[in-house]
N, C-alpha and C positions, 0 to 999 in steps of 0.2 A: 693680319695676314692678307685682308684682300689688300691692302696698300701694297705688299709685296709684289703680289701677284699682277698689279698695275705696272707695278714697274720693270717689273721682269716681261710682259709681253710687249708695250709699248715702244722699246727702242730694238727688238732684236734686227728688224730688216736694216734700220740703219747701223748697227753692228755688225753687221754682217757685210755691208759696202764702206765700212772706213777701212784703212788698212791695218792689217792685223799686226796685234802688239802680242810677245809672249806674255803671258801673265805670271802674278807672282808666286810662286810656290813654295816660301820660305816654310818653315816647320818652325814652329814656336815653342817655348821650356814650359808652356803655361799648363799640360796637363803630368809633363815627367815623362812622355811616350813620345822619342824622339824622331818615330815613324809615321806618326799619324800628323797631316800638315792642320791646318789651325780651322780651313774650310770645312774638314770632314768631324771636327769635334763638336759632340753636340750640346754647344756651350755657346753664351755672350760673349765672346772674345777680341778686341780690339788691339793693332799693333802701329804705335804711332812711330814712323821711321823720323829719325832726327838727322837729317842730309845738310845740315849747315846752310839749309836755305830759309830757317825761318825768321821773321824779322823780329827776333827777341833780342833778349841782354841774358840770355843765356843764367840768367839768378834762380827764377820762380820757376817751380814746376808745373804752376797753376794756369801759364802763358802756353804749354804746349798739349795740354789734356782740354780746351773749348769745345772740339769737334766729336768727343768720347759722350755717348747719351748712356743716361741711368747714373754718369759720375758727374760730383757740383766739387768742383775744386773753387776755392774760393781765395784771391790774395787778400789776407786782410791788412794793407797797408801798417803792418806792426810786426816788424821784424824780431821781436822779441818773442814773437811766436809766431809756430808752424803754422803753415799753410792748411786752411779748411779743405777737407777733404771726406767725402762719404760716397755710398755708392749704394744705390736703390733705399734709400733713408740710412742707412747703417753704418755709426760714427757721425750723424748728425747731434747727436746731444755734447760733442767733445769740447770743452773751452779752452784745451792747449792741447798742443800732440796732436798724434791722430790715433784715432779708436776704434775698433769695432773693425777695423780693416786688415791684413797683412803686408808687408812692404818688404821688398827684397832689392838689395842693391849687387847685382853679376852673382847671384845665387844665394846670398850672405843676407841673413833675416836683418832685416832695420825694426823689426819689431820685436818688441823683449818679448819671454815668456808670459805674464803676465796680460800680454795684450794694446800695452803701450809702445806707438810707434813714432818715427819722427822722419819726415825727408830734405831736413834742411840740410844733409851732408850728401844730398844725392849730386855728383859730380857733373855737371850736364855739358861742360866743355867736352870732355871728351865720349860722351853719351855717344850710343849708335840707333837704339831705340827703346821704346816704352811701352811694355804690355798690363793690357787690365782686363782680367779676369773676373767676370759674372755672373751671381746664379751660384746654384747649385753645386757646381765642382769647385767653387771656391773653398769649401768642404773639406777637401783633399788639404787645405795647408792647415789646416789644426784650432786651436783656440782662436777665437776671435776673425770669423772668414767671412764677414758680409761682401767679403772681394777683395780680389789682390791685384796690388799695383807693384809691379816689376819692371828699373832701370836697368838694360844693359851698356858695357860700356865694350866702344870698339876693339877689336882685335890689332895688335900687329900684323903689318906683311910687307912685304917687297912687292915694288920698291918702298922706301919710305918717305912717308908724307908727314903732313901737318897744317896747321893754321895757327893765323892769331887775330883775335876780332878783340876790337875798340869800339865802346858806344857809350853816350850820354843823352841823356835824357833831362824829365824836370825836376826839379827842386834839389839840384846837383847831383843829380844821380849819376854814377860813373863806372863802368865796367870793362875790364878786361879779362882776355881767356886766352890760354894757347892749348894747343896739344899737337906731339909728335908721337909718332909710330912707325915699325917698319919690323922687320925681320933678317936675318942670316943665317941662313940655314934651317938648323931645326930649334932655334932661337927667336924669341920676337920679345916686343915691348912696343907697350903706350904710354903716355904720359900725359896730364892733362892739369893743366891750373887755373882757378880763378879769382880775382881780388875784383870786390865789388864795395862800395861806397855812399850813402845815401843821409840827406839830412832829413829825407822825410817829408811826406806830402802834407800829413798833420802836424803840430805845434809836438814838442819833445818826442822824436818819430826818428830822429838819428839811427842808423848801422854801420856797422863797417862788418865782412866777410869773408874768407879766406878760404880756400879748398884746396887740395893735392891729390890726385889719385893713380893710381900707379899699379898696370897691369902687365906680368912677362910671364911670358909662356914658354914651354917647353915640350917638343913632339918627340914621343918615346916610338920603340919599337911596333907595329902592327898596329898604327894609327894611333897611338894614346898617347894624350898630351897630361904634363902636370903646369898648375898655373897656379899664381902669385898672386893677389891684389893686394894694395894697403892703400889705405884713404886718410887723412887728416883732414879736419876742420876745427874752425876757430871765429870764434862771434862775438868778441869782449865788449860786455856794455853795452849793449843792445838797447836805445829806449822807448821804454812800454806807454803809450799816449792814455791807456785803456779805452774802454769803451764809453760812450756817451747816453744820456735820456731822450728820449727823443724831442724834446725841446731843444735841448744845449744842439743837437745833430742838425734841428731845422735852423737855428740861430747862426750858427758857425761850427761846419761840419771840418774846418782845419783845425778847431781847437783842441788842446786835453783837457781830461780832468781836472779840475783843482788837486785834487788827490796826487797826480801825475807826479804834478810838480815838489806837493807839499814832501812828499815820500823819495821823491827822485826814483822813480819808479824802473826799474831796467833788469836786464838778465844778461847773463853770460852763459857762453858754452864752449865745450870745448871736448873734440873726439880722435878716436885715436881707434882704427882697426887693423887687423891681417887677418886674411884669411888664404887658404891654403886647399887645392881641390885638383884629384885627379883620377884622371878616365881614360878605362883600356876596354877596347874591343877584344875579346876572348873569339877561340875558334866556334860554330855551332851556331853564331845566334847569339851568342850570349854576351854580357859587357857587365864592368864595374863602375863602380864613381864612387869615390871616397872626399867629402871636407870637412873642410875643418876652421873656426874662425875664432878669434877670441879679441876682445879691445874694452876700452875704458870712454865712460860721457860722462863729465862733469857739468851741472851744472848750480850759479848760483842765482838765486833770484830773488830782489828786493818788492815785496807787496805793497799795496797801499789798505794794509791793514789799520784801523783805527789804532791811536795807545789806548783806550778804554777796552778794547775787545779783550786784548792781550791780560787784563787782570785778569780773566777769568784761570783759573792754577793747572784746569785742561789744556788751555791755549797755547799750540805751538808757534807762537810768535809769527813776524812779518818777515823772515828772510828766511828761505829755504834754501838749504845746502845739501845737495847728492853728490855722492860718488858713485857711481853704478860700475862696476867691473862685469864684461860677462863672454858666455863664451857657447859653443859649440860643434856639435858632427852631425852630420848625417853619412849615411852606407846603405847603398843602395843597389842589386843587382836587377840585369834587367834580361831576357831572351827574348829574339823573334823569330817565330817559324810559321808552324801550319797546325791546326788544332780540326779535324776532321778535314781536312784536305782545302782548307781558307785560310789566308794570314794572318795571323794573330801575335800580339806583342803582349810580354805580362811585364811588370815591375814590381818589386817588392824591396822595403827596406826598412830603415829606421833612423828616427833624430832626435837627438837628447842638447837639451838646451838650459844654461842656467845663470839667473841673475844675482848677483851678490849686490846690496844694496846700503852705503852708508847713508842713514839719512840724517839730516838736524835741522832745528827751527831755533832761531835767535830772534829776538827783539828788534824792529826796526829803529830802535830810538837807543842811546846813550848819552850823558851828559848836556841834557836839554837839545839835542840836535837829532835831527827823523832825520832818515834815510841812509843810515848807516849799522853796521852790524853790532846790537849790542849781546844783552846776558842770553845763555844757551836755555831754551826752552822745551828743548827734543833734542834726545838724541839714541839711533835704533839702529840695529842692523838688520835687515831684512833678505830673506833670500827664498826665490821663489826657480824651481826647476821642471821640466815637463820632459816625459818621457815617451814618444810616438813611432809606435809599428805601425805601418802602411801597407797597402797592395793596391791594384791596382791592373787592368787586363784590357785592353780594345781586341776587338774580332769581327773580323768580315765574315758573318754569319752567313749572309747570299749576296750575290752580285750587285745588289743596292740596297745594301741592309749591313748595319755597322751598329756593334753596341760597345761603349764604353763604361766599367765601374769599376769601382775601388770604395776599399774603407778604410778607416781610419783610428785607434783609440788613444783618446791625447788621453792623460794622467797629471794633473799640473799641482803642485804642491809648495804654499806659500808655508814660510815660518818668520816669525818677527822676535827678535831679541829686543829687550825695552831696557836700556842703561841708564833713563834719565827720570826715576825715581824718588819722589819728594812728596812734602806734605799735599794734600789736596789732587795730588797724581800718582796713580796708583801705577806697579807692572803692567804693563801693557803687555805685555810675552803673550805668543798663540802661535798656534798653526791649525793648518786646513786643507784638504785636498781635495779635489774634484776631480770628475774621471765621466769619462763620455763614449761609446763608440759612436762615430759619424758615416754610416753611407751613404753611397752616393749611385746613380746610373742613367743612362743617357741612350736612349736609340735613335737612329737617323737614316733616315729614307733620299735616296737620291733619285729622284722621277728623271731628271735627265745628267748631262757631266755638268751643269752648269747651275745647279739646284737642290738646294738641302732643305729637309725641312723633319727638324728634330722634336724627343720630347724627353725631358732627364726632370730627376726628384733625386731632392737629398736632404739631409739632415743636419745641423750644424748647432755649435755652443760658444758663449762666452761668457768667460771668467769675469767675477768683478778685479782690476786690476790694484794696484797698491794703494794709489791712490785714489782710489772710492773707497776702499775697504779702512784709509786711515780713519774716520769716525763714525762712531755711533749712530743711527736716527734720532735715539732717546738722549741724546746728548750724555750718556755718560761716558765712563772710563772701560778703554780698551776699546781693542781693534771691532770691525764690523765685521765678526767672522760669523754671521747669522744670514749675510748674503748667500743669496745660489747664483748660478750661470746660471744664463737666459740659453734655452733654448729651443731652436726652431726647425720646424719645417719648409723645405722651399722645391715649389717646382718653377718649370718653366717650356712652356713652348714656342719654339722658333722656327725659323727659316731663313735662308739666304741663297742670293745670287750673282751672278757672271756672268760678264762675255768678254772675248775676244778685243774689243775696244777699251778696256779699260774701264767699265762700268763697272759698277756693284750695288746693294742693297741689302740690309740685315734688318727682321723685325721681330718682336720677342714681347709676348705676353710672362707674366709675371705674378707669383706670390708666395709670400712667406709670411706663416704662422709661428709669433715667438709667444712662447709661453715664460713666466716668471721673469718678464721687460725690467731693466734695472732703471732708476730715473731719478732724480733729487730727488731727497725727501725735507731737508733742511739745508739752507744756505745761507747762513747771518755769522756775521763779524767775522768775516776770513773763511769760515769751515764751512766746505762743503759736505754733505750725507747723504747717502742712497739706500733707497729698500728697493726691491722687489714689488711690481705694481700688479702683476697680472699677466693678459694678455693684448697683444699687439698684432697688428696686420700690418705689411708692408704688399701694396697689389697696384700693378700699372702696365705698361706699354711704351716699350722703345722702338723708334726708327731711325735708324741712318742712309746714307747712299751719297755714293760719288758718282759723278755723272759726264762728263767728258760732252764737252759741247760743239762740237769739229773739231781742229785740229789747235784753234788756240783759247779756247774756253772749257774752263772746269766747275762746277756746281757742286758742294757738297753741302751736307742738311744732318744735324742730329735731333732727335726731337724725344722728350720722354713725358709722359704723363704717369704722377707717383701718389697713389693714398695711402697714406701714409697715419693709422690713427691707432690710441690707444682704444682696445675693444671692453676693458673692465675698468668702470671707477675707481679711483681711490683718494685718501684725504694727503696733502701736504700739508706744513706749514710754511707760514707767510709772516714776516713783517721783522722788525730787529728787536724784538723782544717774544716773540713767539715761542712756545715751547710744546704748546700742544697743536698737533696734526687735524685740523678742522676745516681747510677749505677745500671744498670737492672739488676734483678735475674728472668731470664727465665721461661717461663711457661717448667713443666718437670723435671724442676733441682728436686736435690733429697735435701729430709727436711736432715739438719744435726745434726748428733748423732746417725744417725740410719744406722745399717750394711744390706745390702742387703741378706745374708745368715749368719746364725750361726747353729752349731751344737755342741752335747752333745754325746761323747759314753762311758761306766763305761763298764769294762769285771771284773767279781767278782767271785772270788773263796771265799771257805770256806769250811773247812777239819778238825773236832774237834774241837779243843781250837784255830787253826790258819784261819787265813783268812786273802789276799790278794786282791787289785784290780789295774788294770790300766787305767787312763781314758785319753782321747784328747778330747781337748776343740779348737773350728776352729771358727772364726770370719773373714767375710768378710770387705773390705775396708770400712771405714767410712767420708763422709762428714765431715768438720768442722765447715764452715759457707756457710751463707744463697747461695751465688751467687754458690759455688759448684768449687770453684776457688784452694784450697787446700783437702788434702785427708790424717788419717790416713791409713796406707797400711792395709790391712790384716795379719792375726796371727795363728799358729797351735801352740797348747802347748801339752807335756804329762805329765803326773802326774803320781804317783805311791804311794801306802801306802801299808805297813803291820801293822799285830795285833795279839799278841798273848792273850789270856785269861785263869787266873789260879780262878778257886772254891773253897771257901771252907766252904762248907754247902752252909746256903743262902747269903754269901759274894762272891762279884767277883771283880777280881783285873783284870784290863785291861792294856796292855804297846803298843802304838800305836805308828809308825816311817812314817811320811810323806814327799815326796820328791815332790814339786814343780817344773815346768818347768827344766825337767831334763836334755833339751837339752840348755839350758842356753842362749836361744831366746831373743833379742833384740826385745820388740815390745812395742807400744801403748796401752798400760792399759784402758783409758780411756780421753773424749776430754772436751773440755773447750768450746762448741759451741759459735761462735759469741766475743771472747775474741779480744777486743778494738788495745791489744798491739800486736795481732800475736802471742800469748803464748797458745796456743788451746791445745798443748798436754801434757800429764801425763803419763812417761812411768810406761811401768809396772817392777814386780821387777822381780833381774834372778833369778837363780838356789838357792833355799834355801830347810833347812829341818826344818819339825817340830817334835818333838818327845812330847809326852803328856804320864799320867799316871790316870788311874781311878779307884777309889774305890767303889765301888753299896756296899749295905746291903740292907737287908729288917727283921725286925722283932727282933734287936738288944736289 
């Protein structure tokens, strides 16, 4: 806080002699209370605007979240899986997907019931911006809320616009995008596409990628719009290098695994949504919102499981086959008036969410040949549904005094049908249900219009998802429905500020207390298991600020300090024949995948049609597993991009040149937590360039 308070006194006289810019007052979906703008919420709340000026390829989502503190998005050069993503430690233990966090793409949950999320189908061509929400009123989205990260994608309007950007980069990477929009009347529509291409920085590191997403709207009587999205993606054969030992990574950090090759190691995906959503302003105050979404992800994916492991008659073999169907609503009314003669907004509603789950597991090997689908080793249907009433109230209690709360009770209810019943493999059939209320509440003081400085507590839970709960710890038969949800306590106090030039600053102490932490308990020949360890602390400190340096200098800074440690011992097992749990992981050790310190700094010019920037990106040492026994090292990188831009009329043509770790640093990209073989690291890639080209029109 006194950093804040640095920063907010030191430049106001010079703020006050530049010339005054309006500032922005957008209002953000991040708490459901469409009146309260994002400054007065007394929350961590970050909105990254996507203006088609950033020098990406428009693929990763992990290229445009750098400047976001408390979040480690991480690319890990393996397109065969999602993007590393956590946020104040939470969904740091995940080895595919993303976990422990919420995702929503234009309203519509990217994350199942269950807690498993993915955002390789997040559209970013025709994206407008990206909110992430931290702390405490993450709460408010239900199962699994260590923070939510929200894409939204542009609206239509008049006149109509569009682009189309072209870029390549190294190791043939190749991208295009378009998207158009525009409106007639009470009519609109966007459109957005992207095909993207890559052989990969590591050795079998090949993708190929496809996106469509597709949003029309419709403006009804007394301002109510009903709106349309439907999205598709497709990612056939995707290949998976895995991860390496930290020898093989210091040897030849382009290579794969042996494994890679022997298994032909890769994944496919492939998705398919609509969703459906619409909002009327009622007389009084009052207003509705009705959606509704429903779509199918397939995926299939070949491991590099051992053929010995698979003898075992539990073993669901090396190829995993889902069907996931799934679907739902939310309804949710809201009013805004005066509650003792102050403004006040209440919201209240409900969302029912349900995954229907084909799953199976086949043998990697047939006819003396691995890496193809042999006999069926599993096969279950699984369906997991959650059922959540909400509310939720801000109130301008006095003239600078605002509270925000709301609660929450998710009800999430897994059931498993087990069809593939044989000697040595018993029914697996089960269900289980878990049920939480979560509050939440937030107060915030405003000393001047330019200055907040908050203090909110909440509560929060997560489910173990399908895929922790498929095995045992004791290695036996049936599901792991002896797990609980983790969960936790978290406050948070903040502050933030403004001025009139474009400045700002947000900083935020931090802690959350989980009780009954989920974490490996066995990880040998394919299978992974979790128990319940205890307790866990997640306690730190975020800063950010943009800083405006005359008229053609910008300075932005994220900076976060995260401790991150399990608070109660307990035993794992270790080694490829281990069956009993005997090596202690200390009270204190630090949870892994979580870097004790990271920072963000961008220096940005801009001078006419040109503009420049250079930024360093700095991560501290990382854990890899539980005991704290190995560590990647720490990393500093510099980046650099220019851009020129030529007009002409309402066209502009954009030529952007980005240079990548330009000191050509050797480091760990991202880690493989708790990986069976000792293959935890994924390095990152070196010195490469990207060069891109973009075309904008409007009113063509």
């Amino acid at each position: 806080m006194l950093g804040l308070c640095a920063l907010a006194s030191a430049p106001r006289a010079a703020a006050q002699a530049a010339e005054a810019a309006t500032l922005d007052r957008v209002q953000v979906d991040a708490t459901r209370l469409h009146r309260v703008p994002a400054f007065d919420t007394p929350a961590s709340l970050d909105t990254i605007d996507i203006d088609g000026r950033n020098a990406s390829a428009g693929v990763n989502v992990s290229d445009l979240l750098r400047g976001v503190p408390g979040l480690s998005a991480r690319d890990r050069q393996n397109y065969a899986q999602d993007t590393q993503l956590s946020i104040r430690g939470f969904g740091a233990r995940s080895t595919f997907g993303v976990r422990g966090l919420r995702l929503y793409a234009d309203g519509i949950p990217a994350t199942m019931p269950d807690g498993q999320g993915q955002v390789s189908h997040f559209a970013l061509a025709g994206a407008e911006r990206i909110e992430v929400l931290r702390g405490p009123f993450s709460a408010l989205y239900g199962n699994s809320s260590g923070g939510v990260l929200q894409i939204f994608s542009a609206d239509g309007e008049a006149p109509a616009r569009g682009h189309v950007q072209a870029s390549a980069g190294r190791d043939d990477s190749r991208s295009i995008g378009a998207s158009l929009r525009g409106a007639d009347g009470v009519l609109g529509y966007a459109l957005a596409g992207n095909v993207f291409e890559t052989d990969g920085w590591r050795e079998h590191g090949a993708a190929r990628r496809r996106s469509l997403n597709v949003k029309l709207h419709a403006d009804t009587a007394n301002a109510g719009r009903v709106q349309l999205v439907a999205n598709h993606f497709d990612a056939p054969d995707a290949q998976d290098p895995l991860g390496l030992t930290r020898t093989q990574a210091q040897q030849d950090p382009r290579q794969a695994a042996s494994a890679a090759h022997q298994f032909d190691t890769r994944k496919s995906v492939g998705q398919d949504q609509l969703g459906l959503a619409y909002e009327q302003p009622l007389h009084g105050g009052h207003a509705l919102r009705a959606m509704a979404y429903a779509g199918r992800r397939s995926v299939a994916q070949f491991l590099a499981v051992p053929v010995a492991a698979q003898s075992n008659p539990l073993h669901s073999g090396g190829v995993v086959d889902l069907d996931n169907d799934y679907g739902g609503a939310d309804l949710r009314w809201s009013w805004h008036g005066a509650l003792a003669g102050r403004e006040f907004e209440f919201t209240a509603g409900a969302n029912f969410d349900r995954q229907r789950q084909h799953r199976r597991g086949h043998e990697n090997f047939a006819g003396g040949e691995l890496g193809v689908r042999g006999a069926l080793r599993r096969d279950e249907r699984n369906d997991v549904r959650n059922v959540d009433p909400y509310a939720q109230a801000w109130w301008r209690l006095a003239p600078r005094w605002s509270l925000l709360a709301g609660v929450r009770h998710s009800t999430v209810r897994f059931e498993s049908r087990d069809a593939y019943v044989a000697a040595g493999n018993p029914d697996d059939s089960g269900r289980i249900e878990y049920s939480r209320t979560t509050p939440v509440a937030g107060l915030a003081f405003a000393p001047d219009d330019d200055l907040r400085v908050y203090l909110s507590y909440g509560r929060g839970f997560e489910t173990p998802t399908f895929n922790e709960l498929a095995y045992r710890a004791d290695g036996g038969a049936g599901l792991a429905f002896d797990l609980r949800p983790a969960t936790s306590r978290n406050v948070e106090l903040g502050g933030k500020w403004r001025n009139d030039a474009g400045a700002s600053a947000e900083a935020a102490l931090f802690r959350a207390d989980t009780d009954d932490e989920l974490a490996v308990a066995r990880n040998v020949g394919g299978r992974s298991s979790y128990r319940n360890v205890g307790r866990a602390r997640r306690q730190g400190f975020e800063l950010s600020a943009i800083l405006p340096l005359g008229e053609r200098w910008r300075f932005d800074l994220a900076y976060t300090w995260l401790d991150a440690t399990f608070r109660d011992g307990f035993p794992i097992c270790t080694g490829s024949g281990c069956t009993d749990p005997s090596t202690m992981v200390a009270a204190g050790t630090r949870i892994p995948g979580t870097a004790q310190q990271q920072a963000s700094v961008r220096l940005g010019w801009e001078s006419g049609p040109w503009s420049a920037a250079l930024e360093a990106l700095g991560f501290g040492k990382v854990s890899v597993n539980d005991p704290g026994s190995e560590h990647a090292p720490g990393y500093a990188l510099l980046n650099a991009e220019v851009a020129r831009e030529w007009r002409f009329g309402t066209q502009r043509l954009r030529g952007f040149l980005r240079a990548d770790n330009l000191f050509d640093r050797n480091y760990i990209g991202s880690v493989i937590v708790n990986e069976g073989n000792g293959r935890y690291y994924e390095p990152g890639p070196g010195r490469g360039l990207l060069l891109g080209l973009r075309w904008q029109w409007v009113g063509l």
